[in-house]
N, C-alpha and C positions, 0 to 999 in steps of 0.2 A: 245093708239096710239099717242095720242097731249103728253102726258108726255116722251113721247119716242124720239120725234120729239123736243119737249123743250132743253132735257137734249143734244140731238146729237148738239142741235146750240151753247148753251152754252158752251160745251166743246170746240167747236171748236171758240168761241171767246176766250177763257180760251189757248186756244194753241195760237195764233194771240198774244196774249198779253203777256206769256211766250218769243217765238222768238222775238218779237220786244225791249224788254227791254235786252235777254241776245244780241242781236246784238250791244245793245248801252251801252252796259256796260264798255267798257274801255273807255267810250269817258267821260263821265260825261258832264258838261254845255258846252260844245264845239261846235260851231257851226261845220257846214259842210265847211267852207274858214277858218278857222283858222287851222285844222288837232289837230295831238296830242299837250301832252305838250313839251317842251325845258324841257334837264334835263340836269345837271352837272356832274362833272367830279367822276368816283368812287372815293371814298379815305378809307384808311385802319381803321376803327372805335373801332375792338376790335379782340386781338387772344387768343383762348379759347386755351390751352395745356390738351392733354389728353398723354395715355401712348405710345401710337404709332402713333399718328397723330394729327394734329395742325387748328382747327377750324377756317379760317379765316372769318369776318364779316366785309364786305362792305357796305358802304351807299352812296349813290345820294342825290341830291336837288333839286327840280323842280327851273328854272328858272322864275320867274316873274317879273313882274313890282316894283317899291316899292308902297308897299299902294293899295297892292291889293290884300288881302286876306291873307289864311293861305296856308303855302308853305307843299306840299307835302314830303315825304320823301321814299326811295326805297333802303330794303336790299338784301342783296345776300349775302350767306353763302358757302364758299370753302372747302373742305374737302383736306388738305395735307401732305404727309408722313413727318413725324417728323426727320427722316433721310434720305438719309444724309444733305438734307440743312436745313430743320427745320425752317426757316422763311417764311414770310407771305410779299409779294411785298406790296410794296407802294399805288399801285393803280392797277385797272387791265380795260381789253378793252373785250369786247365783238364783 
């Protein structure tokens, strides 16, 4: 019975520590007054050519301070028909 009763509390700190780490997972060292990061403008990084569609690859830059740390980076990959326009914009918005 005490081993049955161990295992039930343990788990349930095992869940407590699970939820509280995936809730704070997009924040990293971030307080609670400062919010997310500042991030920069998309810009066009690379277009993959296949045979009927045209892979674009976008990337960001976290905004920071100078001399303060390593700057983040953020891609996003477009899937677009090769015809009829066949190019990859400059930048794009969300």
């Amino acid at each position: 019975m005490k081993k049955r009763l161990l295992l039930s509390i343990l788990a349930a700190f095992m869940t407590c520590g699970v939820f509280s780490s995936i809730t704070s997972a997009g924040w990293g060292d971030y307080g609670s007054s400062e919010g997310p990061p500042k991030w920069g403008p998309w810009y066009l990084y690379q277009a993959n050519h296949y045979q009927y569609t045209i892979e674009c690859v976008y990337k960001r830059k976290e905004i920071k301070e100078s001399g303060s740390g390593s700057i983040r980076t953020e891609t996003e990959r477009v899937q677009i028909p090769r015809y009829p326009y066949g190019r990859c914009a400059d930048t794009i918005t969300f």
